[in-house]
N, C-alpha and C positions, 0 to 999 in steps of 0.2 A: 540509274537514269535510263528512259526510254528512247532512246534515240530515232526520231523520224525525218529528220533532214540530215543530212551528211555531204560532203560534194568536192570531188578535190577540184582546187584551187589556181594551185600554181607549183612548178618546179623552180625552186631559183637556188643561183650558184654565189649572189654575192646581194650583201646589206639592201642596195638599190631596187633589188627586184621581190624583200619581205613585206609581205601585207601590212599596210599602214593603220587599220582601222585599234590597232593599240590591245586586240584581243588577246585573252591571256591564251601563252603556246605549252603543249606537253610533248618534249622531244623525245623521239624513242632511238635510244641508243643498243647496238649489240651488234654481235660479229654476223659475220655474210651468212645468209641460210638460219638464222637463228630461231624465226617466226615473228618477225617484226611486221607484217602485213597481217599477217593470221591472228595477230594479238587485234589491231588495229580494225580488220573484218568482224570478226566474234565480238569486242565490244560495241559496235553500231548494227550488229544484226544483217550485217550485206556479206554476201558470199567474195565479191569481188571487187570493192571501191579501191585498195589498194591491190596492185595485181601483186599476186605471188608469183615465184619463180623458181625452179629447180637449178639454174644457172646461178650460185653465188655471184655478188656483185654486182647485181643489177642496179638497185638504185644507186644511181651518180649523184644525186642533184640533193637540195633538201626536196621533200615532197611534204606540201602544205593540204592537208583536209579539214574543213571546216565542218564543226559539228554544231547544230543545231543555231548556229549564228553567234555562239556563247564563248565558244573558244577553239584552239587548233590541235591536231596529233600531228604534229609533224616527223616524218621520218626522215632519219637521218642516215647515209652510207656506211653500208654496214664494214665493218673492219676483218683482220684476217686475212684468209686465203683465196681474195679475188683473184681472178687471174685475168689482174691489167699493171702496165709498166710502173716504174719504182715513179716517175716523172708525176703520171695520174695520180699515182698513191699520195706524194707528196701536196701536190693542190686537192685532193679531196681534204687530209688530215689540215690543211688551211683554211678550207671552206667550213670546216665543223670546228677547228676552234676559234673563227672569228663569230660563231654563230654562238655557239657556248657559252662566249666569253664577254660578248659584248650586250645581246639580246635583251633588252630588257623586259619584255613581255615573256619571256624565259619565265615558267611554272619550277617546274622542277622536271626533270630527266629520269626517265623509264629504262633504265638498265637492263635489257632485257638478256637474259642470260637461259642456257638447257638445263635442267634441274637434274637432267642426268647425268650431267658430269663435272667435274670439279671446273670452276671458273678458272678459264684461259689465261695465261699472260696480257692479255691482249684486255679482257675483261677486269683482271686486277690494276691495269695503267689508265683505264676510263676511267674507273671507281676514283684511282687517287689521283686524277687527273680532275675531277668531276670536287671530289672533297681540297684541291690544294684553291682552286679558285672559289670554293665555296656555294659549293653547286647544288642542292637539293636534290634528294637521287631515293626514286625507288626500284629496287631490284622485282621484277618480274621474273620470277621462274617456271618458266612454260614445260610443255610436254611434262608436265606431272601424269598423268593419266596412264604415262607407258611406265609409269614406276609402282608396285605394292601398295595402299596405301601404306602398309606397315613399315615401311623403309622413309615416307616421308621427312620425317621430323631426321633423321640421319642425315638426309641427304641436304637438307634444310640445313644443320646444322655445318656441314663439310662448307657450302655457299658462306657462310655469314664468318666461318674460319679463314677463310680463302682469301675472301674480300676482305677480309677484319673491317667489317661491317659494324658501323658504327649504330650507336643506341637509338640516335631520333630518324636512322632510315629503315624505311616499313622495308618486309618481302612479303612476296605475294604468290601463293602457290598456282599456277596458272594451267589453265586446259583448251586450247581450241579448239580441240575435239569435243570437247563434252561440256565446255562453259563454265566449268570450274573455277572459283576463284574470279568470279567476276562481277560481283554485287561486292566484294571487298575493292577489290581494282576501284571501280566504279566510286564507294568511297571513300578513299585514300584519296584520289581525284578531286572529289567534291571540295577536301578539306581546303583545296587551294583556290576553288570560284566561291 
């Protein structure tokens, strides 16, 4: 897909304040720092619609971007080692599972995970958190590009042992460095507009 409109939208923290117009959403899930923006930039071609951050935990909020009028990437708070109070930690993990859980414009959820190293505790509780409510889920494995290709398919496979990755959920080898792995992204996506 060509993306030439893009535009983020809105920050919201509860149901009242999600865009109405019934567009289908693709939420991106994954721990703090993971490349949740960088996945999100590299597929619409803008250097900076989602701001990146060297500071884990930055986004708090959901973060709604509207792509081409057709549907949303919304990012979600990323999980881990932010370093904010257990208090915050607790109402973000409420604002993302009343958002998971209830959304009905809910696509399916981008798991977005580092292909370099075996998926987190934290990424294996989304996974079965994600599959106990029946949640549609494709794993994105980013930073491929800093790994051999020849170590791929390895490392690929550590991911899908980890997660005990289930048969009808894609993975997607991913690169925002290099754009790798993005006409697949792109259509895996399609299959659900």
């Amino acid at each position: 897909m060509k993306v030439n409109n893009a535009e983020f939208i809105i920050s919201a923290v509860k149901p009242a304040q999600y865009p109405t117009e019934g567009l289908p959403e693709f939420a991106l899930a994954g721990r703090s720092n993971v490349g949740k923006s960088s996945f999100i930039n590299k597929m619409i071609n803008r250097k900076s619609l989602a701001r990146t951050s060297s500071k884990p935990g930055k986004t708090q909020t959901l973060n709604y971007y509207k792509i081409e009028d057709t549907f949303y990437f919304v990012d979600v708070p990323g999980y881990g080692f932010a370093k904010v109070s257990k208090k915050e930690r607790e109402a973000w993990g409420e604002m993302i599972e009343t958002y998971l859980t209830s959304r009905e414009e809910l696509c399916t959820v981008l798991l977005i995970i580092d292909l370099r190293h075996p998926p987190t505790k934290d990424d294996v509780l989304m996974y079965d958190f994600l599959k106990h409510y029946d949640i549609p889920c494709t794993v994105i494995a980013t930073k491929a590009d800093k790994i051999p290709k020849g170590k791929w398919e390895k490392h690929k496979q550590i991911v899908k042992e980890t997660l005990k990755l289930q048969i009808e959920d894609d993975i997607v080898l991913f690169s925002s460095e290099t754009g790798m792995g993005k006409e697949k992204a792109w259509h895996t996506l399609e299959k659900w507009l």
